[in-house]
C-alpha positions as CSV (number, residue, x, y, z in Angstrom):
1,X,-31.8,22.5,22.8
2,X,-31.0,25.0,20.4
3,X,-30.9,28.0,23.1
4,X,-28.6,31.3,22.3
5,X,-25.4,30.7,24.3
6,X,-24.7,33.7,26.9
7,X,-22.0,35.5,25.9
8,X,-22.4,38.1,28.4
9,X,-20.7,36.3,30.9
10,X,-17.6,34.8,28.6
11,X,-14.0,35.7,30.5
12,X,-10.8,35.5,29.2
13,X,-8.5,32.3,29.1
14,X,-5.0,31.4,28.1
15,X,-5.7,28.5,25.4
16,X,-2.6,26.0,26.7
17,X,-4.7,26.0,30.0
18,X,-8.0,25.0,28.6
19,X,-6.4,22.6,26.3
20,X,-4.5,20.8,29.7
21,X,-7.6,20.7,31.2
22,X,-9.4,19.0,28.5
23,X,-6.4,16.0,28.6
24,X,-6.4,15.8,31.7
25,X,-9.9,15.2,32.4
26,X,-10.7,12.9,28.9
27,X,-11.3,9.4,29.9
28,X,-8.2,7.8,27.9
29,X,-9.1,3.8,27.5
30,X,-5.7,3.3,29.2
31,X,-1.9,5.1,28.8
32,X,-1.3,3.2,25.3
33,X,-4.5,5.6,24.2
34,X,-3.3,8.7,25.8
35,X,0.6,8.2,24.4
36,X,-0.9,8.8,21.0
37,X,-1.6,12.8,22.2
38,X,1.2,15.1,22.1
39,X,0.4,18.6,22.0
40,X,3.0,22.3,21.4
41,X,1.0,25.3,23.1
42,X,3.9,27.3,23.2
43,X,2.7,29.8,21.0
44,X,0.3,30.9,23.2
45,X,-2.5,33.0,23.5
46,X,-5.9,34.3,25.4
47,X,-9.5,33.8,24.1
48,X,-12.5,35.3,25.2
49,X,-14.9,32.5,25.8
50,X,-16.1,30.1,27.9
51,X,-13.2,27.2,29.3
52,X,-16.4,24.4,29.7
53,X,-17.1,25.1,26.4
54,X,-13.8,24.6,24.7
55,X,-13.3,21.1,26.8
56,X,-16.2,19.8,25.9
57,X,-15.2,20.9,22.0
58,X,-12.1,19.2,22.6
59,X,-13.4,15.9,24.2
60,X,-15.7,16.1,21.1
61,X,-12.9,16.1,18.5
62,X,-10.6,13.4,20.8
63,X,-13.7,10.9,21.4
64,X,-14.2,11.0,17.4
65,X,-10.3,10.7,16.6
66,X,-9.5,8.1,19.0
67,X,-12.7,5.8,17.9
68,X,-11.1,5.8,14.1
69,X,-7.5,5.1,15.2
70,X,-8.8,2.1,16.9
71,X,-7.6,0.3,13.3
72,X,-4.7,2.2,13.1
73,X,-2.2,1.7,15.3
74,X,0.5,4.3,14.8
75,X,-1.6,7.0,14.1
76,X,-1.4,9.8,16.2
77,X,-3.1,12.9,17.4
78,X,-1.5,16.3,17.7
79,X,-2.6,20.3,18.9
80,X,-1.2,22.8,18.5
81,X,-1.5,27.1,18.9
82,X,-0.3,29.6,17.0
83,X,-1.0,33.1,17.1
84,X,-2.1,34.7,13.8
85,X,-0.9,38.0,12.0
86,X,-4.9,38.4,10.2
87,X,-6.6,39.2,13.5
88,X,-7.3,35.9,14.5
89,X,-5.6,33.1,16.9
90,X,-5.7,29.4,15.8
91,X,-5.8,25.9,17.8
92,X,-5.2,22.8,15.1
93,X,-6.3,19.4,16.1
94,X,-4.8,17.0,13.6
95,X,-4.8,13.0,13.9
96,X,-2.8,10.5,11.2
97,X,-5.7,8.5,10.5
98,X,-8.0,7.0,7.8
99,X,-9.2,10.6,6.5
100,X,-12.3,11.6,5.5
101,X,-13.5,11.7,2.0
102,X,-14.1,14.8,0.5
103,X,-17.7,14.5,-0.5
104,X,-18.1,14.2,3.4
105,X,-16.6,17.4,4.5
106,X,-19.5,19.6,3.6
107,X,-21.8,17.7,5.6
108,X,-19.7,16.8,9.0
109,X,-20.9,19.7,10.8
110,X,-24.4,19.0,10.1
111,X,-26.9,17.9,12.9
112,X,-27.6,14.2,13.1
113,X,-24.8,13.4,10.6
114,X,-22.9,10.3,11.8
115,X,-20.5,7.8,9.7
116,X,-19.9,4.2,10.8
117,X,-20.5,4.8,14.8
118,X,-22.5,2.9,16.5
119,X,-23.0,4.9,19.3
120,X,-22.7,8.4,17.3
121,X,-25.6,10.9,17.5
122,X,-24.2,13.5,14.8
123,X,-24.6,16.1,17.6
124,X,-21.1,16.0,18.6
125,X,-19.4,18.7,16.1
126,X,-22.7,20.5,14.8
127,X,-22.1,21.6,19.2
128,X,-18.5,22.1,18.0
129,X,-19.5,24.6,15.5
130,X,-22.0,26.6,17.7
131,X,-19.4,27.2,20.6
132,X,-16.6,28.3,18.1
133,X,-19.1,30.8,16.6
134,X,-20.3,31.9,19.7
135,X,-16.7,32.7,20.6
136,X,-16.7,34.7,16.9
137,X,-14.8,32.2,15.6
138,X,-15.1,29.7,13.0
139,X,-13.8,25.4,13.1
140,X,-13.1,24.2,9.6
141,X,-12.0,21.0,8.4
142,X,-9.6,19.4,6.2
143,X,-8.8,16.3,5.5
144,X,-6.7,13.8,3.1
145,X,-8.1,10.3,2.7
146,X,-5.6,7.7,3.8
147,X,-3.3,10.2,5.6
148,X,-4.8,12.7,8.0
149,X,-7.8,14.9,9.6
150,X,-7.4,18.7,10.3
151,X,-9.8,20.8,12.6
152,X,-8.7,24.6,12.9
153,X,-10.7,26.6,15.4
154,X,-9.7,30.6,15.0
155,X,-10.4,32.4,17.9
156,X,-10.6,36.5,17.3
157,X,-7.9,38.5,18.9
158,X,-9.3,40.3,21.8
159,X,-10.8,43.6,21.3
160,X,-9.2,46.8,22.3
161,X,-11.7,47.1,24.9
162,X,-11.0,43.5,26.4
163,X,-7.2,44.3,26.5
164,X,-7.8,46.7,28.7
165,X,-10.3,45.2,30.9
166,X,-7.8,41.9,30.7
167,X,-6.5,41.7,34.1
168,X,-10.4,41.9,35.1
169,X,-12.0,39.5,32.9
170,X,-9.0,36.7,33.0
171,X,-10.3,33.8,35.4
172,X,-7.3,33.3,37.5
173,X,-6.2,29.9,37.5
174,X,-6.8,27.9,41.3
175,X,-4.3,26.9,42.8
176,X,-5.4,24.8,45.5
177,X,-4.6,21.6,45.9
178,X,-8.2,20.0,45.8
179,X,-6.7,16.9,45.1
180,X,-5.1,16.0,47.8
181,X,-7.8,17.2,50.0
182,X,-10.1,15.0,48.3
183,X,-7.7,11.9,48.4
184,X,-7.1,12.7,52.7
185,X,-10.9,13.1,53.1
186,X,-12.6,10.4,50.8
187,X,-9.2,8.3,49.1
188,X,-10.3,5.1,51.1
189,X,-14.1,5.4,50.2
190,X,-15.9,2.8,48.0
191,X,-18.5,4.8,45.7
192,X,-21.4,3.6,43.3
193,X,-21.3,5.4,40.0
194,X,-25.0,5.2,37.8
195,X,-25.1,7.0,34.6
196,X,-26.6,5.6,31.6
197,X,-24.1,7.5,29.2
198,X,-21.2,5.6,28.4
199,X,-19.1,8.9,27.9
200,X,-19.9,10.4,31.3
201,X,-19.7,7.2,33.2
202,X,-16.0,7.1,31.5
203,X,-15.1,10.4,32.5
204,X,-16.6,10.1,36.2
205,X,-14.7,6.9,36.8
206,X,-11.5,7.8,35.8
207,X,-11.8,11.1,37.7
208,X,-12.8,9.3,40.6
209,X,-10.6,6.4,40.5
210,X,-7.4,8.9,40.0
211,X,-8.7,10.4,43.5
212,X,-8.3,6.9,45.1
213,X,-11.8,6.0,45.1
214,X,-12.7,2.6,44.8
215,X,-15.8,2.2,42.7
216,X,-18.7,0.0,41.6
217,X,-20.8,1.3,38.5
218,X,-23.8,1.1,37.1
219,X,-25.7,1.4,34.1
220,X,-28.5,2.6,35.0
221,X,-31.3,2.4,37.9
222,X,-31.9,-1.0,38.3
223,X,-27.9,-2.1,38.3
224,X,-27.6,0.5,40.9
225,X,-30.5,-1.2,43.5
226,X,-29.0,-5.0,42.8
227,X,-25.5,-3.9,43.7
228,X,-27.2,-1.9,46.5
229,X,-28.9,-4.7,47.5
230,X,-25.5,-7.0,47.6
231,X,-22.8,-4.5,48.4
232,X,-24.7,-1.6,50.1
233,X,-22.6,-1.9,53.7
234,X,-19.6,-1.3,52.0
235,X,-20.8,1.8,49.6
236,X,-19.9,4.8,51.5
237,X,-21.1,7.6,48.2
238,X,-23.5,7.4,45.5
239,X,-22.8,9.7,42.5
240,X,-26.1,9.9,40.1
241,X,-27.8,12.2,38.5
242,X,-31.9,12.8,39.0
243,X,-33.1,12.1,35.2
């Protein structure tokens, strides 16, 4: 909606965990899609920022990859880290696919810029391009027609200041085992998903699914009362949203 993002209450994150987080939640269209990701992180480093952010960023630049290597089969998709010497940190997305031409790479950041997607809005990396600059960085593309697409998101070193306030503004990762409480509590449940977005119901069912649920889905409203109507003894949760 075109509201300032709050920086006031960005914390501090080690990039390799964001990134994990971001593959494992992306709805992959099945392990053949999700064997064309590899990523190196060992050059790590933290960011100051916000980790929802960042995934959504990523999802953005994996949904767009993986729906142009759908005609090329041995392309692949790579990221990588690596910490910079010129006060900046960098992430690289890269995928071995058709390219974009270079007359294009001005405008790909632009809002309501789409090429060839059916379902594309052109939102998707002008929202790429805000986050990254909120976080005082900048995402720049390059790209060689026929061979490859580069993103490089620089992230600034952190600031004398957020050195030493580190240990206070890094979000400790959680190490509970939600999972398998999830699984023990609601693993033999049968749930109705309705969500109108392709994307989100996606991500919802494979989340859900991987926690054991079994599921019927929905499109949207009406779906969601016929399969009510036919299967509602058996449908223990309903996950919706209110809009």
């Amino acid at each position: 909606k075109g509201k300032e993002i709050d920086k006031s209450k960005f914390k501090v994150y080690k990039v390799s965990e964001v990134v994990e987080v971001a593959i494992k939640e992306f709805a992959f269209a099945g392990s053949a899609e999700r064997a064309k990701l590899s990523s190196n992180l060992k050059d790590d480093f933290y960011f100051k920022g916000n980790e929802n952010m960042l995934v959504f960023v990523l999802f953005n630049l994996l949904k767009n990859a993986l729906y142009y290597l759908k005609t090329y089969p041995k392309s692949r998709i790579t990221i990588t880290s690596k910490k910079g010497n010129d006060g900046f940190n960098y992430l690289y997305f890269r995928d071995t696919g058709p390219g974009i031409p270079e007359y294009k790479l001005e405008s790909i950041f632009e809002s309501f810029m789409t090429s060839g997607k059916a379902e594309g809005t052109g939102l998707g990396l002008p929202f790429c391009r805000r986050v990254v600059t909120a976080f005082d960085g900048k995402i720049v593309c390059n790209s060689k027609l026929g061979e490859y697409t580069e993103f490089t998101i620089s992230f600034p070193k952190l600031s004398k200041e957020d050195e030493e306030r580190k240990e206070e503004l890094i979000v400790k990762k959680d190490t509970t085992d939600y999972e398998s409480i999830i699984k023990e509590k609601y693993g033999d449940k049968i749930a109705l998903l309705a969500d109108d977005q392709l994307v989100n119901r996606r991500i919802s069912a494979n989340r859900l699914e991987h926690l054991g649920l079994k599921l019927f889905t929905a499109e949207h409203g009406k779906d969601a009362l016929k399969i009510l109507e036919k299967q509602g003894d058996e449908i223990d949760i309903i996950f919706m949203d209110l809009q």
